[in-house]
PDB file with SEQRES, HELIX, SHEET and CRYST1 records, atoms N, CA, C and O in Angstrom:
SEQRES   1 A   88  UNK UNK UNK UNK UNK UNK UNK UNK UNK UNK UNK UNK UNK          
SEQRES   2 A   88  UNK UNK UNK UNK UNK UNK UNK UNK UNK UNK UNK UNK UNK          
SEQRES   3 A   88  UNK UNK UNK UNK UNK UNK UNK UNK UNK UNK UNK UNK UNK          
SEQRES   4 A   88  UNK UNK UNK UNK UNK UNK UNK UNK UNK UNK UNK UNK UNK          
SEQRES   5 A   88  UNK UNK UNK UNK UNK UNK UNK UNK UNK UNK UNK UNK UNK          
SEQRES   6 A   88  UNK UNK UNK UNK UNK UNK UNK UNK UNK UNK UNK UNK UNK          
SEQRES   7 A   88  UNK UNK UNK UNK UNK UNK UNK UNK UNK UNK                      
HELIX    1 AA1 UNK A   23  UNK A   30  1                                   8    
HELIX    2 AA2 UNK A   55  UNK A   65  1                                  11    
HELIX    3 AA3 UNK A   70  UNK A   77  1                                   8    
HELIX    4 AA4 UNK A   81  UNK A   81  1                                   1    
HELIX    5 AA5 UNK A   82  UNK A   86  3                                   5    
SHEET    1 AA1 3 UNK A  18  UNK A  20  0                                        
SHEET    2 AA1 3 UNK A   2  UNK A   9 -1                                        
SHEET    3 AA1 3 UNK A  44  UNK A  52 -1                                        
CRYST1    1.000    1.000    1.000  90.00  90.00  90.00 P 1           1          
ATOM      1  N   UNK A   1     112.409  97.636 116.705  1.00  0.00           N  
ATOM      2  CA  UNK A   1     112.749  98.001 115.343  1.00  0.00           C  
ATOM      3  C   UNK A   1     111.671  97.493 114.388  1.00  0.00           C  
ATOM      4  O   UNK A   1     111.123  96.393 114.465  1.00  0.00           O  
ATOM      5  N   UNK A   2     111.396  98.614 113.309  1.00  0.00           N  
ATOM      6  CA  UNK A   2     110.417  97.843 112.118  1.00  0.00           C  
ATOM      7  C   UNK A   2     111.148  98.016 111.157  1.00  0.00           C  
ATOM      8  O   UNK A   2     112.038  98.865 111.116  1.00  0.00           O  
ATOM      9  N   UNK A   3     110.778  97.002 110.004  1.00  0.00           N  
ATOM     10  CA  UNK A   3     111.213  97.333 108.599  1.00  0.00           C  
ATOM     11  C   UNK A   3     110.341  97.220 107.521  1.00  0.00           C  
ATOM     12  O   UNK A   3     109.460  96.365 107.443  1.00  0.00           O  
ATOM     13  N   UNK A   4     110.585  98.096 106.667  1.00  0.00           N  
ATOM     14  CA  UNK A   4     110.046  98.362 105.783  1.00  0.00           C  
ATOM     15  C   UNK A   4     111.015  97.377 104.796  1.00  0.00           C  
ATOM     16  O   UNK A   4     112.214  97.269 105.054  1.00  0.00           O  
ATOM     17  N   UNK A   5     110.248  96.489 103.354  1.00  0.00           N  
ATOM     18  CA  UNK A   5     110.477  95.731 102.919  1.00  0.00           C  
ATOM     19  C   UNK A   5     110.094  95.685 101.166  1.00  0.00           C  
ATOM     20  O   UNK A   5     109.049  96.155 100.718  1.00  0.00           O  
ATOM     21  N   UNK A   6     110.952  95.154 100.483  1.00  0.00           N  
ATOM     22  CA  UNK A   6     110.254  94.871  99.179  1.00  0.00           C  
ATOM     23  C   UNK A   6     110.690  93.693  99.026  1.00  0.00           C  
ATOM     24  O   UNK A   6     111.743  93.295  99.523  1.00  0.00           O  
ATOM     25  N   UNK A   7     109.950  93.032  98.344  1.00  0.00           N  
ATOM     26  CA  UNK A   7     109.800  91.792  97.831  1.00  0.00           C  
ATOM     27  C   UNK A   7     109.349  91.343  96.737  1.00  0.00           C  
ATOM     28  O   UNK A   7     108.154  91.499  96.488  1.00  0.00           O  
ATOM     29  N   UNK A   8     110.242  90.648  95.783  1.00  0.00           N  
ATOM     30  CA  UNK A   8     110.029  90.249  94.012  1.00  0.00           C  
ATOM     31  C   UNK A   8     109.665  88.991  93.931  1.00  0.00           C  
ATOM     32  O   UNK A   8     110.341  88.067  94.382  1.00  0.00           O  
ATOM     33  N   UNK A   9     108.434  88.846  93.277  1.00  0.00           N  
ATOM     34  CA  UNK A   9     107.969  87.427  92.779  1.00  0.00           C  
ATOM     35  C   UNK A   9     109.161  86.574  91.935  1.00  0.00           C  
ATOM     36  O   UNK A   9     110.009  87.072  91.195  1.00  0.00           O  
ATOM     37  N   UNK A  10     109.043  85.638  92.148  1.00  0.00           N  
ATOM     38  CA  UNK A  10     110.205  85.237  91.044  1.00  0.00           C  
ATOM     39  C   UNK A  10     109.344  84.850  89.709  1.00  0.00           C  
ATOM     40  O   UNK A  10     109.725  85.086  88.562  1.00  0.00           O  
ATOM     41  N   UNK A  11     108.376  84.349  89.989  1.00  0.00           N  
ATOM     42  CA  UNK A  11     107.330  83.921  89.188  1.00  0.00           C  
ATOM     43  C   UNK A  11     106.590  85.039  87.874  1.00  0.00           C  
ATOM     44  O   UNK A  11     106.097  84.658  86.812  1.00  0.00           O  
ATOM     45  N   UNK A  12     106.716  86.451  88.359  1.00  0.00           N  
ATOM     46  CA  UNK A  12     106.253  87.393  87.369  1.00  0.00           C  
ATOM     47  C   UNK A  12     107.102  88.684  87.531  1.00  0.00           C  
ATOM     48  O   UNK A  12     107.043  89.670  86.796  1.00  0.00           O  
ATOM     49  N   UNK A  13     108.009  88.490  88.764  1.00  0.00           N  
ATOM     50  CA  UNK A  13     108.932  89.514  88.639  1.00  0.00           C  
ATOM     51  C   UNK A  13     107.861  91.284  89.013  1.00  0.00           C  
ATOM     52  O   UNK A  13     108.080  92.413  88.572  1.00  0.00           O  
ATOM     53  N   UNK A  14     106.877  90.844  89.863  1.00  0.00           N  
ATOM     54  CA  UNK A  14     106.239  92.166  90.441  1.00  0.00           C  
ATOM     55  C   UNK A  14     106.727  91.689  91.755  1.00  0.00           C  
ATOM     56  O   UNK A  14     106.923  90.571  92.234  1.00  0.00           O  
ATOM     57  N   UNK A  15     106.924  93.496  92.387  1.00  0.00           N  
ATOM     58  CA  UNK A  15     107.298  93.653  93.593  1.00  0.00           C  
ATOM     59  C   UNK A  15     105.822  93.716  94.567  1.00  0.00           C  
ATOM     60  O   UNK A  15     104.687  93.871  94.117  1.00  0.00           O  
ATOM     61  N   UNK A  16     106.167  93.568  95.858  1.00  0.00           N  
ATOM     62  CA  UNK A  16     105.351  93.891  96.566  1.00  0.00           C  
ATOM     63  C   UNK A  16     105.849  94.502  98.176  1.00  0.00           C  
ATOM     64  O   UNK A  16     106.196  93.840  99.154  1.00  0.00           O  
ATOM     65  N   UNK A  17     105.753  95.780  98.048  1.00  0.00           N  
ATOM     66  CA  UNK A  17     106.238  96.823  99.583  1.00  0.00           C  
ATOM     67  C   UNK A  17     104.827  96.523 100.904  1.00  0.00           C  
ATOM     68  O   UNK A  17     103.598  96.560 100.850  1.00  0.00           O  
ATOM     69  N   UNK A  18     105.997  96.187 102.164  1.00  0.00           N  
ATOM     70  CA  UNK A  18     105.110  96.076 103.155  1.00  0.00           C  
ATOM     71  C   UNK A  18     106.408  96.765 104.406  1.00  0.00           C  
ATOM     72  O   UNK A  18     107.545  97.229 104.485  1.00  0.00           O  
ATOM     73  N   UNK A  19     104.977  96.325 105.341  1.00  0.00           N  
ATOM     74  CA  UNK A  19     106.517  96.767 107.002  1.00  0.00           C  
ATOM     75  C   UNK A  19     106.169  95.301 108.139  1.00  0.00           C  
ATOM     76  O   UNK A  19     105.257  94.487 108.285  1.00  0.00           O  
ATOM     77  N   UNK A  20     107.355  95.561 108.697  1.00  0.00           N  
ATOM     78  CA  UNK A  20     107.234  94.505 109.853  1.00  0.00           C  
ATOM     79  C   UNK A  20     108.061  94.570 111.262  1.00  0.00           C  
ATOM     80  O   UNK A  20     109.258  94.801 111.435  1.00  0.00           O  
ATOM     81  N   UNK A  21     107.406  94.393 111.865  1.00  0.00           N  
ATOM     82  CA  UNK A  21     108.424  94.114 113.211  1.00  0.00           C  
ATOM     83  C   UNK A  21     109.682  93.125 113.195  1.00  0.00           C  
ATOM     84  O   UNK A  21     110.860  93.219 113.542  1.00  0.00           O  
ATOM     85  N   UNK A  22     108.781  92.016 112.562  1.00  0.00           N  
ATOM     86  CA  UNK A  22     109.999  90.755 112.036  1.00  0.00           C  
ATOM     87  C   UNK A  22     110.088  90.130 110.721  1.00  0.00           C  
ATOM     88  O   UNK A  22     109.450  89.154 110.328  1.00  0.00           O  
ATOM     89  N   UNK A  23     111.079  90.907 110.006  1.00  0.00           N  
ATOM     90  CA  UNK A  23     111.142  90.561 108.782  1.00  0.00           C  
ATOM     91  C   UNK A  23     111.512  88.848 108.487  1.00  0.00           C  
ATOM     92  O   UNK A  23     110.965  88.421 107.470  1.00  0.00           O  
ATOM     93  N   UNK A  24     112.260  87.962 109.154  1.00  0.00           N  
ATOM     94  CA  UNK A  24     112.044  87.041 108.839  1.00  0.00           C  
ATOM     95  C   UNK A  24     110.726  86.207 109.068  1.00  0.00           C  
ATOM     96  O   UNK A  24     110.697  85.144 108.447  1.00  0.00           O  
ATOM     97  N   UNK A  25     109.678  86.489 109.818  1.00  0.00           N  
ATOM     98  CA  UNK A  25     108.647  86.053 109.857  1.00  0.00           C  
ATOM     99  C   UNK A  25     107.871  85.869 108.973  1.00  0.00           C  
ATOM    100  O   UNK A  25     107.270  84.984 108.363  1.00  0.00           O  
ATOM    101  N   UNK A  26     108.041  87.096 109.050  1.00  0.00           N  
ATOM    102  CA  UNK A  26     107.011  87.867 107.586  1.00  0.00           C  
ATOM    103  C   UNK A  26     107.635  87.247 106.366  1.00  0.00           C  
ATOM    104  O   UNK A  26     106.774  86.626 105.744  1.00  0.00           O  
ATOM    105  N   UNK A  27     108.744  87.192 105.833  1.00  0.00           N  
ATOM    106  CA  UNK A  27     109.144  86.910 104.329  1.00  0.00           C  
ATOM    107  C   UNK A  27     108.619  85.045 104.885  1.00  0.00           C  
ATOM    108  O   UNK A  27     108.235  84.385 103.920  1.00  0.00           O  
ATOM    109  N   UNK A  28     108.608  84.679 105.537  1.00  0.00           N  
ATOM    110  CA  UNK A  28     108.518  83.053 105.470  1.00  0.00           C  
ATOM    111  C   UNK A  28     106.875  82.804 105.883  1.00  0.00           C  
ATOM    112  O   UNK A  28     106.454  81.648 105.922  1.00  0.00           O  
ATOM    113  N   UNK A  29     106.012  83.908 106.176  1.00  0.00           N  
ATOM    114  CA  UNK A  29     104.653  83.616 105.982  1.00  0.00           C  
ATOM    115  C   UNK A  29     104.441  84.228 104.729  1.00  0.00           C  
ATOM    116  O   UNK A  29     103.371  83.770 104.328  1.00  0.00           O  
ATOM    117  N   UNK A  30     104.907  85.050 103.864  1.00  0.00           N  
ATOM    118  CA  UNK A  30     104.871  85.316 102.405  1.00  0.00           C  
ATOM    119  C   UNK A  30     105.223  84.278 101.573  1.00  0.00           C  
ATOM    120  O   UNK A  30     104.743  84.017 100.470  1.00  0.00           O  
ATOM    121  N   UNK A  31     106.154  83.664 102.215  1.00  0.00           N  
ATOM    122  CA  UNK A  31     106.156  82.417 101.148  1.00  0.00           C  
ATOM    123  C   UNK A  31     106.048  81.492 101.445  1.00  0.00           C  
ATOM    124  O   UNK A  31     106.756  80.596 100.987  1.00  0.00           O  
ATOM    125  N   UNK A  32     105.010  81.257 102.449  1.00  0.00           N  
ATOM    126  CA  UNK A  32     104.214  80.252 102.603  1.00  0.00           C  
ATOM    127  C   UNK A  32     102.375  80.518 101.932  1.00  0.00           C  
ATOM    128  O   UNK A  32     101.363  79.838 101.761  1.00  0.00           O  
ATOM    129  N   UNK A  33     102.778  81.772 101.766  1.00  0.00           N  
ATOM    130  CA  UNK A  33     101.494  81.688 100.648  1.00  0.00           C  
ATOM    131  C   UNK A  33     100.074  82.035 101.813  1.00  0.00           C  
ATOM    132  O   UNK A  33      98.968  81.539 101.599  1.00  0.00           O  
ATOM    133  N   UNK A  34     100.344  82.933 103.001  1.00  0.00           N  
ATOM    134  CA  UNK A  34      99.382  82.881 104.432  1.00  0.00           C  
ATOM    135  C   UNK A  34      99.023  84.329 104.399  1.00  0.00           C  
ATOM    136  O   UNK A  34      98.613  84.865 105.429  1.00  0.00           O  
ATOM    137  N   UNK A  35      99.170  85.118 103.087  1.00  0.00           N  
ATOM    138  CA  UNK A  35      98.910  86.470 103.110  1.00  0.00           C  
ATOM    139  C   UNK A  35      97.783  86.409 101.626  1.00  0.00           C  
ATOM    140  O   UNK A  35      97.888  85.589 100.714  1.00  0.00           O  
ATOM    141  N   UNK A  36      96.801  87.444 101.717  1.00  0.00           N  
ATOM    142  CA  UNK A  36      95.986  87.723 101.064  1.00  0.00           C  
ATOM    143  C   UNK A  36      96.465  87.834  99.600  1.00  0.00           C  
ATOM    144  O   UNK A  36      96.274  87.113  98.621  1.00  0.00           O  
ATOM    145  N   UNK A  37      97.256  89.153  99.810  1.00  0.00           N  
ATOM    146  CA  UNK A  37      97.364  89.854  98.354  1.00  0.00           C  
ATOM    147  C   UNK A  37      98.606  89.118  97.784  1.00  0.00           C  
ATOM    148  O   UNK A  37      98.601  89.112  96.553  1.00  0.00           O  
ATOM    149  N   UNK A  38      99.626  88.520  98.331  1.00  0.00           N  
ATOM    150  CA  UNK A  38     100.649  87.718  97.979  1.00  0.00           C  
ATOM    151  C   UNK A  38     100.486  86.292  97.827  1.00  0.00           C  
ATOM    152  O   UNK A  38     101.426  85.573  97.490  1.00  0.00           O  
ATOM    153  N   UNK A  39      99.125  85.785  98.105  1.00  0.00           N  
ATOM    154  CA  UNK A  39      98.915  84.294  98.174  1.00  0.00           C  
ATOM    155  C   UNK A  39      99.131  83.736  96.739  1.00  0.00           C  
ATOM    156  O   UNK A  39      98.327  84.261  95.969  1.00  0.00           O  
ATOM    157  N   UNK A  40     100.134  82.649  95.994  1.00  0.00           N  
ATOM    158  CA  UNK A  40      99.942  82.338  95.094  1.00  0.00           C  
ATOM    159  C   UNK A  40     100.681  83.026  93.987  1.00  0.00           C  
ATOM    160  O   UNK A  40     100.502  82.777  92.795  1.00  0.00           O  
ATOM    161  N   UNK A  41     101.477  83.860  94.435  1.00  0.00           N  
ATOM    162  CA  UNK A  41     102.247  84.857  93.576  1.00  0.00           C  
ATOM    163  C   UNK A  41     103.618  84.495  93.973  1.00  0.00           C  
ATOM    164  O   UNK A  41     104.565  84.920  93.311  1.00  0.00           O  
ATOM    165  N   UNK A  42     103.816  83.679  95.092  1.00  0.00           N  
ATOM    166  CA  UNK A  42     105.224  83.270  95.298  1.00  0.00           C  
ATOM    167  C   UNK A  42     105.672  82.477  94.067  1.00  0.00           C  
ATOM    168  O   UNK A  42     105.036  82.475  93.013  1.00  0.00           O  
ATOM    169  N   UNK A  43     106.967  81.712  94.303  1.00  0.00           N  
ATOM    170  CA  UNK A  43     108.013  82.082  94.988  1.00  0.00           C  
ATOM    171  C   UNK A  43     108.764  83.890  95.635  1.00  0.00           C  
ATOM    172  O   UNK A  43     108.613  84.880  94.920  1.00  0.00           O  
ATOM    173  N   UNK A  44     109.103  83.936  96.260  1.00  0.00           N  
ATOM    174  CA  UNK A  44     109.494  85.604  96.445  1.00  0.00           C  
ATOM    175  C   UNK A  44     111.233  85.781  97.010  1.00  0.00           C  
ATOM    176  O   UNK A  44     111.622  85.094  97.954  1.00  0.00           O  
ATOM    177  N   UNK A  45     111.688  86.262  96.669  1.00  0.00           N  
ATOM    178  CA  UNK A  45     113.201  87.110  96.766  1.00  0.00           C  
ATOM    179  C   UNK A  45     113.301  87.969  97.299  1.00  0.00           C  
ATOM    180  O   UNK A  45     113.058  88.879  96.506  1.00  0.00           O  
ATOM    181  N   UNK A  46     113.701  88.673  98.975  1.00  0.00           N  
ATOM    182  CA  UNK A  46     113.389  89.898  99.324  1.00  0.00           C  
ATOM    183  C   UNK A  46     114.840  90.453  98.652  1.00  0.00           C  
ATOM    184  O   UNK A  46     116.000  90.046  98.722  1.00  0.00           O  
ATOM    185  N   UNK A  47     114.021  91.878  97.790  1.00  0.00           N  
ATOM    186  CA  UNK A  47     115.732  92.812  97.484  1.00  0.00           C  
ATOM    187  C   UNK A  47     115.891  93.287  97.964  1.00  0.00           C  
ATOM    188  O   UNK A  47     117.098  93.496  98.083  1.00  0.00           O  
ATOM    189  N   UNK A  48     114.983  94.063  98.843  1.00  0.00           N  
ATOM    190  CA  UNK A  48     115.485  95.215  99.789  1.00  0.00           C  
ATOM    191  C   UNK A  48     114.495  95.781 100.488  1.00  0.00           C  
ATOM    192  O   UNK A  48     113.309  95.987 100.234  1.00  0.00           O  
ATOM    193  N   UNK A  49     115.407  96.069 101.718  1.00  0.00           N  
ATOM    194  CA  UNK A  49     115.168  96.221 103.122  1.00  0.00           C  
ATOM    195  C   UNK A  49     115.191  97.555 103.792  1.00  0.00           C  
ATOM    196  O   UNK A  49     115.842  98.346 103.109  1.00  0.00           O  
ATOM    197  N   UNK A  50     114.631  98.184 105.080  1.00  0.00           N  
ATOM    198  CA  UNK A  50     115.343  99.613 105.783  1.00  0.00           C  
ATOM    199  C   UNK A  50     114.704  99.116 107.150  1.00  0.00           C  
ATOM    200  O   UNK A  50     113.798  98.299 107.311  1.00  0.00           O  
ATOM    201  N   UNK A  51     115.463  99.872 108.133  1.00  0.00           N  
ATOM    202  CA  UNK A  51     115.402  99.303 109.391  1.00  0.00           C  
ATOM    203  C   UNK A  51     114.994 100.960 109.772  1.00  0.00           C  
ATOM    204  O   UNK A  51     115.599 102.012 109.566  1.00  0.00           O  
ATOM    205  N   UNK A  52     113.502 100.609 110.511  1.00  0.00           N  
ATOM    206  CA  UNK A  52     113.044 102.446 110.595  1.00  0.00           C  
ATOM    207  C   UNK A  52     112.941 101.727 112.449  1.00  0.00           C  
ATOM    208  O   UNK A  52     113.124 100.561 112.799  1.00  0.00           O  
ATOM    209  N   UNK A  53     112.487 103.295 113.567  1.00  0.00           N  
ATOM    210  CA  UNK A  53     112.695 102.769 114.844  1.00  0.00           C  
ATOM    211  C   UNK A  53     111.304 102.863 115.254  1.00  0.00           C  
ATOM    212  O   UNK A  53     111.040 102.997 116.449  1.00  0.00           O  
ATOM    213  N   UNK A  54     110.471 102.811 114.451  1.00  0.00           N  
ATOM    214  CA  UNK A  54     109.481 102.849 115.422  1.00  0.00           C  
ATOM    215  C   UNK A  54     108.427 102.782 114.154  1.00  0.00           C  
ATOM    216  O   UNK A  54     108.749 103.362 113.117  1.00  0.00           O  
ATOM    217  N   UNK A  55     106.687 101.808 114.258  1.00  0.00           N  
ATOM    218  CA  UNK A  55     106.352 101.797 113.676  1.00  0.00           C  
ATOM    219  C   UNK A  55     105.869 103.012 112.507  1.00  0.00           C  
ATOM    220  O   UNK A  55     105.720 102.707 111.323  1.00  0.00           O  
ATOM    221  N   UNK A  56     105.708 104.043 112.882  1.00  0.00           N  
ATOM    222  CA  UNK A  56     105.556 104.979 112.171  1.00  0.00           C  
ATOM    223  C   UNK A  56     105.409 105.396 111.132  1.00  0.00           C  
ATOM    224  O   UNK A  56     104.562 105.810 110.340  1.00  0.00           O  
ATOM    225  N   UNK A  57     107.328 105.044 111.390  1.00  0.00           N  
ATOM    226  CA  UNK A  57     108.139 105.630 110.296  1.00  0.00           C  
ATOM    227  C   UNK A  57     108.414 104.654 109.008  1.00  0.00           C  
ATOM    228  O   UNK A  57     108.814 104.865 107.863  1.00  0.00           O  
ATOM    229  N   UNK A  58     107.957 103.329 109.831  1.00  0.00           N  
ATOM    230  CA  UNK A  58     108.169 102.462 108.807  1.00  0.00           C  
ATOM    231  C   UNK A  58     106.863 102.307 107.913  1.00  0.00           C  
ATOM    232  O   UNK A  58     106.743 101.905 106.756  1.00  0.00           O  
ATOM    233  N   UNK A  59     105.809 102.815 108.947  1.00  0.00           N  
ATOM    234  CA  UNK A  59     104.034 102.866 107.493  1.00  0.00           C  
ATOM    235  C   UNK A  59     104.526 103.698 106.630  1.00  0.00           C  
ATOM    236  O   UNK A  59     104.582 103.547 105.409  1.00  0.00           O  
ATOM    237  N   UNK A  60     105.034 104.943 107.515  1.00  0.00           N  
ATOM    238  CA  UNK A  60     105.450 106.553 106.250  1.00  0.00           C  
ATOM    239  C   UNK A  60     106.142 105.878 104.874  1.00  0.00           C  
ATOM    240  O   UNK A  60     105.730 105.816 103.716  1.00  0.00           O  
ATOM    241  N   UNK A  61     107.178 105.476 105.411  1.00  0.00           N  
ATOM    242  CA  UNK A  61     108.344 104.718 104.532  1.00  0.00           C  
ATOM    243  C   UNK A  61     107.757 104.065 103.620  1.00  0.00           C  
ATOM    244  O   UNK A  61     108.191 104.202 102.477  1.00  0.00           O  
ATOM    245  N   UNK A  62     106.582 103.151 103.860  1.00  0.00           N  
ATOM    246  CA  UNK A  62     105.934 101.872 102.977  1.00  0.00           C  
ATOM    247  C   UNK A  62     105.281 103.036 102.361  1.00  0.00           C  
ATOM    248  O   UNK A  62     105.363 103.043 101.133  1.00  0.00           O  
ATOM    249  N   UNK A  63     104.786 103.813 102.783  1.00  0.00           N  
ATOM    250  CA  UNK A  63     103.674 104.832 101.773  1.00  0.00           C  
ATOM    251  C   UNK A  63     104.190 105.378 100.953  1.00  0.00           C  
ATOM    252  O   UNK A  63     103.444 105.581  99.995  1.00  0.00           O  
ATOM    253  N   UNK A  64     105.369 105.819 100.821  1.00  0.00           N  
ATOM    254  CA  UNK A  64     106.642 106.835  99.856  1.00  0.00           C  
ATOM    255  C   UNK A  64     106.960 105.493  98.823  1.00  0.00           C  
ATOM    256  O   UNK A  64     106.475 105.434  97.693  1.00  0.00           O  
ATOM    257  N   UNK A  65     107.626 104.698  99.249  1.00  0.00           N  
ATOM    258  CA  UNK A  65     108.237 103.284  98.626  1.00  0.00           C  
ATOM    259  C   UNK A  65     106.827 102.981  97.909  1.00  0.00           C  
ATOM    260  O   UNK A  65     106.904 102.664  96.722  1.00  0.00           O  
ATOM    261  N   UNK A  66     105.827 103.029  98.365  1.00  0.00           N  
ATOM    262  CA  UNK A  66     104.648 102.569  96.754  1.00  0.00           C  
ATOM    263  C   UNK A  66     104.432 103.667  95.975  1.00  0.00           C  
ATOM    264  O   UNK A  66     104.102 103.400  94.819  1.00  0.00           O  
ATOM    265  N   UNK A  67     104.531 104.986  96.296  1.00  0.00           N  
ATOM    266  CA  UNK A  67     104.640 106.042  95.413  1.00  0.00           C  
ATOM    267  C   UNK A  67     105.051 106.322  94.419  1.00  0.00           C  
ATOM    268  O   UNK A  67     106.155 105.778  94.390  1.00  0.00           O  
ATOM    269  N   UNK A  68     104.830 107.102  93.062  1.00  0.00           N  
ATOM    270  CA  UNK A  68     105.594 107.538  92.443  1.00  0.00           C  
ATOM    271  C   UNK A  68     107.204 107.872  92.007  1.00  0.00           C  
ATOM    272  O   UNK A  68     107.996 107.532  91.127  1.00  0.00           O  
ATOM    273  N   UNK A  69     107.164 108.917  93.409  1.00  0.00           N  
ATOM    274  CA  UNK A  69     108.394 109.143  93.920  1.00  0.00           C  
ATOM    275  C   UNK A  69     109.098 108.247  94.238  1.00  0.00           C  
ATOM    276  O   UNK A  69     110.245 108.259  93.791  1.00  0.00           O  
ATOM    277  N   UNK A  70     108.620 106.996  95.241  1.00  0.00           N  
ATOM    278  CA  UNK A  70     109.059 106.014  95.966  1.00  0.00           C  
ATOM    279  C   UNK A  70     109.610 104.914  94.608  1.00  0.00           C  
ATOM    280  O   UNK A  70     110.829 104.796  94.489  1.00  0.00           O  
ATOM    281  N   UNK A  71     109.126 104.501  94.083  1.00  0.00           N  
ATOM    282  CA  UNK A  71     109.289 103.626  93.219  1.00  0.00           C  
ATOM    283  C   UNK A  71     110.426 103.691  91.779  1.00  0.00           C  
ATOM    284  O   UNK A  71     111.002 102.786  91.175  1.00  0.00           O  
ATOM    285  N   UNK A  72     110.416 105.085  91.603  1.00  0.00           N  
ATOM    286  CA  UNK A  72     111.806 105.829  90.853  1.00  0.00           C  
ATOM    287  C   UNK A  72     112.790 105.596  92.024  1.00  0.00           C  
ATOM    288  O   UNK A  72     113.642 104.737  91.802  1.00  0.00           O  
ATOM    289  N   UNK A  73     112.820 106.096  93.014  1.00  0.00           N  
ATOM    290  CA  UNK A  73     113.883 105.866  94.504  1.00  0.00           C  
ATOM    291  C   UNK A  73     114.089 104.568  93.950  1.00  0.00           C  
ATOM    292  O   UNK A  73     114.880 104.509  93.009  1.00  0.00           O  
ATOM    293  N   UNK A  74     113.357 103.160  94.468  1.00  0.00           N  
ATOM    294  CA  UNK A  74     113.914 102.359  94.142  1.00  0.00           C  
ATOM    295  C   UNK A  74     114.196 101.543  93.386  1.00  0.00           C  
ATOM    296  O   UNK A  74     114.519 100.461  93.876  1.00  0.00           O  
ATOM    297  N   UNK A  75     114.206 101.686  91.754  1.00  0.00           N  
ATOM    298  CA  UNK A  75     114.234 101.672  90.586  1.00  0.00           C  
ATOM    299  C   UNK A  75     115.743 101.989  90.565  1.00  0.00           C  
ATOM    300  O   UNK A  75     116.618 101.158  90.319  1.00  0.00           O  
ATOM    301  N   UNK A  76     116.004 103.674  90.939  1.00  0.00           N  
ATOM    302  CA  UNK A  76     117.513 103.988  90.935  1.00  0.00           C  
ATOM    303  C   UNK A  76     118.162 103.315  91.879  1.00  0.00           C  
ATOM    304  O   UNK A  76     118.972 102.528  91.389  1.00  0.00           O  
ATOM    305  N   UNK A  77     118.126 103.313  93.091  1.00  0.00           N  
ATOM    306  CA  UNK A  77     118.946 102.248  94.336  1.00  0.00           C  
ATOM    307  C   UNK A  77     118.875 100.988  93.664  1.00  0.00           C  
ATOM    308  O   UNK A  77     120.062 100.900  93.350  1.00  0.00           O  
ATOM    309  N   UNK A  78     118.416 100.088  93.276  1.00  0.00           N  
ATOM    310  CA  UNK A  78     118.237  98.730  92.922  1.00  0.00           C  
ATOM    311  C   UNK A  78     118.603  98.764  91.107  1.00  0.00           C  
ATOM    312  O   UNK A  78     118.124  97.942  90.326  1.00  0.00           O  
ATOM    313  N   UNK A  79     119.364  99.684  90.776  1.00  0.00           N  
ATOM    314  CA  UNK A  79     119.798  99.873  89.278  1.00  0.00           C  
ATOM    315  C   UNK A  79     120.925  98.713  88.742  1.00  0.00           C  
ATOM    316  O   UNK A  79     120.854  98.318  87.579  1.00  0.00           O  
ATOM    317  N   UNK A  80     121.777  98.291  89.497  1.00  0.00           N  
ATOM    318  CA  UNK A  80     122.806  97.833  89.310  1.00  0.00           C  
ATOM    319  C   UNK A  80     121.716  96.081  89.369  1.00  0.00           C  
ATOM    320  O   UNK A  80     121.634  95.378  88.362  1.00  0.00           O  
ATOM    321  N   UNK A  81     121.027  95.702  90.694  1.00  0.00           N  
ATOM    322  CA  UNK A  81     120.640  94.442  90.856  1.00  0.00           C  
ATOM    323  C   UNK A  81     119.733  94.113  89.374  1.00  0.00           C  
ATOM    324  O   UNK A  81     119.941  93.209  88.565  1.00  0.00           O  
ATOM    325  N   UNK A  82     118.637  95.216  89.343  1.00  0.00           N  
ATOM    326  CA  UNK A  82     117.923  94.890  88.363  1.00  0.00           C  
ATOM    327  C   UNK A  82     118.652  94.512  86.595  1.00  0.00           C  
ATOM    328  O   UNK A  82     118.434  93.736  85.665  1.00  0.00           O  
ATOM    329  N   UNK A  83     119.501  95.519  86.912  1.00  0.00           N  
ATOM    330  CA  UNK A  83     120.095  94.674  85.008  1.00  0.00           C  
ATOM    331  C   UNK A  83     120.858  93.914  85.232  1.00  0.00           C  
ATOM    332  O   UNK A  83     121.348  93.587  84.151  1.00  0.00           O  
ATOM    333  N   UNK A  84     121.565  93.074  86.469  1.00  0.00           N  
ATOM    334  CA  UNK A  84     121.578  91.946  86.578  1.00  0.00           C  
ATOM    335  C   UNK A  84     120.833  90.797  86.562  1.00  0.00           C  
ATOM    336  O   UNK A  84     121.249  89.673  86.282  1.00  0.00           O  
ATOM    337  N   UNK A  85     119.439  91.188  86.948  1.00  0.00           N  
ATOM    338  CA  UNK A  85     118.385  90.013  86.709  1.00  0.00           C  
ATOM    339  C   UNK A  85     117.515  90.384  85.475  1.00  0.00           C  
ATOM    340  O   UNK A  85     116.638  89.667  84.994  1.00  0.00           O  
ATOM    341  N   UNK A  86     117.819  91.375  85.121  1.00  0.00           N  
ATOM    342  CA  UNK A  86     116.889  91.712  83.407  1.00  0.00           C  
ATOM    343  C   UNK A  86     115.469  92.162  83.890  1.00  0.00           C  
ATOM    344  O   UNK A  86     114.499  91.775  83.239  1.00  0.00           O  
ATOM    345  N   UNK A  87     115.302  92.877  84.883  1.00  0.00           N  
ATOM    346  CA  UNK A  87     113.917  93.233  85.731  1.00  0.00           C  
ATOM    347  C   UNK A  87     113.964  94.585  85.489  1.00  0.00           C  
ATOM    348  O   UNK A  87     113.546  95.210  86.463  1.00  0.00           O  
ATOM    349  N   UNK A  88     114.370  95.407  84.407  1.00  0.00           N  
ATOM    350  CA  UNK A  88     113.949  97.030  84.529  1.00  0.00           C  
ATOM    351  C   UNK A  88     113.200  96.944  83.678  1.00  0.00           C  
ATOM    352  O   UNK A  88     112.552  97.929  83.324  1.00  0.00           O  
TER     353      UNK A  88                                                      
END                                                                             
C-alpha cells in the first residue's frame, strides 16, 4: 500500500503534498526536519491522508492534489477542519 499525504506546518500554516509506502515514517522523518524542502518548516500536523494500491497511483494522486484542481478538492474536503483552525 502507498499513501498519498498532506501535511500543515503549524508554524506558517502551508501545506506540503507527498506519497509514501510508510506514512508513519515519513511524517516522523518530516518532523525531524531530514527532508530537503520541509527542513525547518516544522512543526507539522498531517490532515489528510488516501491509501492508493500501488505506487502509481499514489505519484498520479500527489500530482492532481498539488494541482489546481487538486487543491480546490482539498480546500472543499478539508472545509469544515480548516474554519476550525482559521486556515482558509
Amino acid at each position: 500500500m502507498f499513501y498519498t499525504y498532506v501535511l500543515q506546518s503549524i508554524k506558517s500554516s502551508k501545506w506540503y503534498t507527498g506519497f509514501t509506502s510508510d506514512l508513519r515514517k515519513r511524517f516522523k522523518d518530516h518532523s525531524s526536519n531530514l527532508f530537503g524542502y520541509t527542513k525547518g518548516r516544522g512543526p507539522f500536523e498531517l490532515i489528510y491522508y488516501e491509501v492508493c494500491k500501488n505506487e502509481f497511483d499514489a505519484k498520479a494522486r500527489e500530482k492532481y492534489l498539488k494541482s489546481g484542481m487538486g487543491k480546490r478538492y482539498l480546500k472543499n474536503r478539508l472545509k469544515r477542519f480548516l474554519s476550525l483552525t482559521g486556515c482558509n
